[in-house]
N, C-alpha and C positions, 0 to 999 in steps of 0.2 A: 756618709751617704747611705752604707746596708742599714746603720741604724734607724737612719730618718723614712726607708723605706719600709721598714718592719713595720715603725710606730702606723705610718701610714697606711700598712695594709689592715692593722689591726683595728684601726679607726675605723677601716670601711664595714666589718662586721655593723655593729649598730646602726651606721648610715644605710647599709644595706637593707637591717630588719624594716629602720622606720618609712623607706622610700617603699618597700615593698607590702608593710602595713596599709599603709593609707589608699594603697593602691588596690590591694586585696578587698580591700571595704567600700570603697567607692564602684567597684565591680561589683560586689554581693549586694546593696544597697541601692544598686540602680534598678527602673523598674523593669517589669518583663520577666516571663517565666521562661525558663532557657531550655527546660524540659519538653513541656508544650509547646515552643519551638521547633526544637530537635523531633518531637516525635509528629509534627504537623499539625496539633489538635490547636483547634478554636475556642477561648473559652465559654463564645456563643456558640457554637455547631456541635457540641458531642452529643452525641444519638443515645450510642449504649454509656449512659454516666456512667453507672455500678465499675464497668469495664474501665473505662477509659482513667476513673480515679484511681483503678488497682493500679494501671500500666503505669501511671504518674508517679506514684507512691512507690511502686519498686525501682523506677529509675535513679529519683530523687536517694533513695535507700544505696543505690550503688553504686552514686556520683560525690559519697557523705552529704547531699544537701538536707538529709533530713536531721543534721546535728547543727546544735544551738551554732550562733557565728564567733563567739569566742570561741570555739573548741573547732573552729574550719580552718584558722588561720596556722595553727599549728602543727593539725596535719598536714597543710600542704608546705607546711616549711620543713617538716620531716622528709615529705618526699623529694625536695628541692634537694636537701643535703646528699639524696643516692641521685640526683640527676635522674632523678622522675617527676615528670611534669604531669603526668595524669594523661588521657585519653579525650578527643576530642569529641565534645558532644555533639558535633556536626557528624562526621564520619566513624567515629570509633575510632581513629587513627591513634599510635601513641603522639602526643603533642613533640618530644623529641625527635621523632623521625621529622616530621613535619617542617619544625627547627634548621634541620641537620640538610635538609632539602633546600629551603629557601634562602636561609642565609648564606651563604655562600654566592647567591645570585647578587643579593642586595651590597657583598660587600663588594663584588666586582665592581659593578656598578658605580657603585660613592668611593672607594677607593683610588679608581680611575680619577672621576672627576674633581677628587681634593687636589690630586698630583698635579691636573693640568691645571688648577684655578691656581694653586701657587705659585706652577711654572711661569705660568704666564704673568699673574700679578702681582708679584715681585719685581722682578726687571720693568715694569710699566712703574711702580712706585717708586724705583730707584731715579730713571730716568724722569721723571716728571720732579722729584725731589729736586734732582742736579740743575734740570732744566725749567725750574720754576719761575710762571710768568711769560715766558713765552710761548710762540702762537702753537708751535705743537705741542707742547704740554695742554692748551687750553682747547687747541679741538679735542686733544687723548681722552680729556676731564669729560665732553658733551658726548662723544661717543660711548662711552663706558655707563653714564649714566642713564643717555636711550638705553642700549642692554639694560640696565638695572630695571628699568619701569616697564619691558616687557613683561609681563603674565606665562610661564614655563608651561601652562597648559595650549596658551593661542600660539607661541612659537612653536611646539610640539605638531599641534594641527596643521600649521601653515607649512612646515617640514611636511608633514605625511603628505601633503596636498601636490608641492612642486617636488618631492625628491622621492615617493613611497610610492609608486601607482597612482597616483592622480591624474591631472587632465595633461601634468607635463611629462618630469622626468620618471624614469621606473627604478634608481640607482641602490635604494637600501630595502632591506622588505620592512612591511608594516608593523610585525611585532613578534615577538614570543627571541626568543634567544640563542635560538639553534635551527638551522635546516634541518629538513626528513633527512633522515640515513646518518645525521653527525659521529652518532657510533662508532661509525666504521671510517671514518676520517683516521686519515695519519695526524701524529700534533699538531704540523704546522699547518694542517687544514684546518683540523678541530681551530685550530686560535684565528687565523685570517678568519674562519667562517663568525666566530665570536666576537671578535672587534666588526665587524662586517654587521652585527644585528645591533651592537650595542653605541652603534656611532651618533645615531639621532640622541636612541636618551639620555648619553652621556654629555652631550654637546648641550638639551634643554639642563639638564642639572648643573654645567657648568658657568654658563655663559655671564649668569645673575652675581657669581661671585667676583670677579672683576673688578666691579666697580668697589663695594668695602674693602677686596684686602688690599686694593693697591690702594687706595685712601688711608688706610693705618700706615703700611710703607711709607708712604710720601710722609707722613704730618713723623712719624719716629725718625726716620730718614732726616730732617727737616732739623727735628730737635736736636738731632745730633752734629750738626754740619754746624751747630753756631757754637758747639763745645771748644773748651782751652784746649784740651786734644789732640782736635782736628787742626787749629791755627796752628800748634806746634809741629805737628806732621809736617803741616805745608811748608813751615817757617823752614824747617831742616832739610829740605828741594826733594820729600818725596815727589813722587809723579801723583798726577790725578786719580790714575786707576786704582796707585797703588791705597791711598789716600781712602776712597770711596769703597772697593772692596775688600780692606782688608780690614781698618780700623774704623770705619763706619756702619760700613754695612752690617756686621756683627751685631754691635751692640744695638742698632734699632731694630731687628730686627724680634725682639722680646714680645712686642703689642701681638705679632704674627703669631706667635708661639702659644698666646696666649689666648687665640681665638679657636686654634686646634684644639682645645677642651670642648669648644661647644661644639665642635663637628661633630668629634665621634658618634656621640647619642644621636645625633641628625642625621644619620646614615640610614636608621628604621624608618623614622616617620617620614623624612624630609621627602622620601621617594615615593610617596603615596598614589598622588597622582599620577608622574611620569608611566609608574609600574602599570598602573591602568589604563592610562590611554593604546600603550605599546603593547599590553598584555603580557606583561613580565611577570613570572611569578615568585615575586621575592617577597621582603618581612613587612612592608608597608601595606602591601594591597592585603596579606594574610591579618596584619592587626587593622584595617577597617573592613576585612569580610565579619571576622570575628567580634567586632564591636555589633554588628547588624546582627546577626548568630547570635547573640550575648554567648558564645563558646566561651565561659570563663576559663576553663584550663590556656587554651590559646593565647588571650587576653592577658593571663599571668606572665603565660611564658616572652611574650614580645616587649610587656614591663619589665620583666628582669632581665634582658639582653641590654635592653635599654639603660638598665639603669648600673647594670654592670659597664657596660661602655662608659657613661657619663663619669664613674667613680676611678677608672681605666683612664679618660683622656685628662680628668682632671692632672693625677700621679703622672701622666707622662709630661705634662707642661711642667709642672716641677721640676721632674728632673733633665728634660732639656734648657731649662731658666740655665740653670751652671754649664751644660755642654755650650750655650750659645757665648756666655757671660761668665768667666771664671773666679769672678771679683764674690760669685753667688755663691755661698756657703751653706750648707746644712748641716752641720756639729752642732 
């Protein structure tokens, strides 16, 4: 297994450069000048030109954008390597503080709401496996699927409407992640008052997962129930439970395993909206301020979290495949 995890880490060097390549280029290549942006000028409004091309021409000089694009990509993978992201052309900020600020929001957030979709959509996949075909399995199936075809932005609103200040209840606040004065909160204040802002948008991010993971559940659940296995299990008078979770439940549970690869990276973007409706300010809303900015450094740095997660949750499905299934080798 250490060996299979080396090779693996060492794989992700090149997987790293080329996701991060393409990504690099398709930012520098897109159109819009990000200078006269950042500095407010129109390319129809400049009064004083003479002026206004100096100011351009020095910025661009001290952002490297006035060096050719083969030679931009590798300075900024030299500064990658010291964990320098560069300075934000929006604010001047360094991009790592900025980083160092926001994610930590955004992983509350999607952290939370992975733990509760599986909490919950697991034991509804098992149950619906065991108890397939009948009438509560098939309301559990039409309920789950309403949830699924709600829109995360109209449930969002409809929450703020009856439960945020609206015309009903006053019971969560509207948005941002913390009371005035949390500072000075003892922890267990600091944390009630933190689950207390983050209830609505954890509840829009979760709700929608429901209905696929406990659909995987059920269909692996399902596959496994008709194994020589399981008939021998029964055959030899285990009990049901023991039958269901111990030698079923296990091994179907792989498809699940296998979808946790594609969460991680969907921790950034997936939160986009939610973070804006709420006024969250975590890594979603920061990489579509930044898209609008064209703040290339920004834009960099929310790709490579990105694409570090992705190469991150892939290696961890791997190696829970043998934690779940011990028949799974890597020698």
């Amino acid at each position: 297994m250490a060996q299979y995890i080396i090779r693996r880490l060492l794989w992700m060097i090149p997987t790293f450069i080329g996701i991060t390549l393409v990504t690099f280029l398709i930012v520098q290549l897109a159109p819009g000048d990000p200078v006269k942006l950042g500095l407010g000028i129109g390319g129809e409004t400049i009064k004083a030109e003479g002026v206004a091309k100096q100011i351009v021409e020095e910025q661009k000089k001290l952002l490297d954008l006035d060096k050719p694009l083969w030679l931009r990509y590798p300075l900024w993978l030299g500064k990658l390597v010291r964990l320098d992201f560069g300075r934000s052309f929006k604010d001047w900020r360094p991009v790592r503080e900025i980083i160092l600020e926001r994610l930590p929001v955004t992983l509350q957030i999607n952290l939370i709401s992975i733990f509760l979709a599986y909490l919950v959509a697991i034991p509804i996949g098992v149950h619906s496996a065991v108890r397939s075909g009948g009438a509560a399995e098939r309301t559990t199936t039409v309920a789950l699927f309403i949830l699924y075809s709600l829109p995360s932005f109209w449930v969002a609103y409809i929450l703020i409407y009856f439960l945020a200040g609206g015309n009903y209840l006053n019971i969560f606040p509207v948005g941002g992640i913390s009371a005035s004065g949390a500072a000075h909160f003892t922890t267990w204040q600091w944390l009630a008052d933190r689950l207390w802002h983050l209830a609505l948008p954890v509840l829009c991010l979760t709700y929608g997962s429901f209905a696929g993971l406990s659909r995987y559940m059920r269909s692996g659940m399902m596959e496994v129930l008709r194994q020589d296995y399981i008939r021998t299990a029964r055959a030899k008078g285990l009990s049901e439970r023991v039958v269901i979770f111990k030698h079923a439940m296990r091994n179907s549970i792989i498809p699940i395993v296998t979808i946790l690869a594609g969460l991680l990276p969907g921790l950034i973007g997936g939160s986009v909206i939610i973070e804006t409706i709420f006024n969250i300010p975590g890594m979603g809303r920061l990489g579509f301020n930044a898209v609008l900015a064209r703040d290339y450094p920004v834009i960099m740095a929310v790709a490579t979290v990105s694409a570090v997660l992705t190469l991150f949750g892939i290696l961890l499905s791997d190696i829970l495949y043998a934690v779940v299934d011990p028949r799974i080798k890597y020698d």
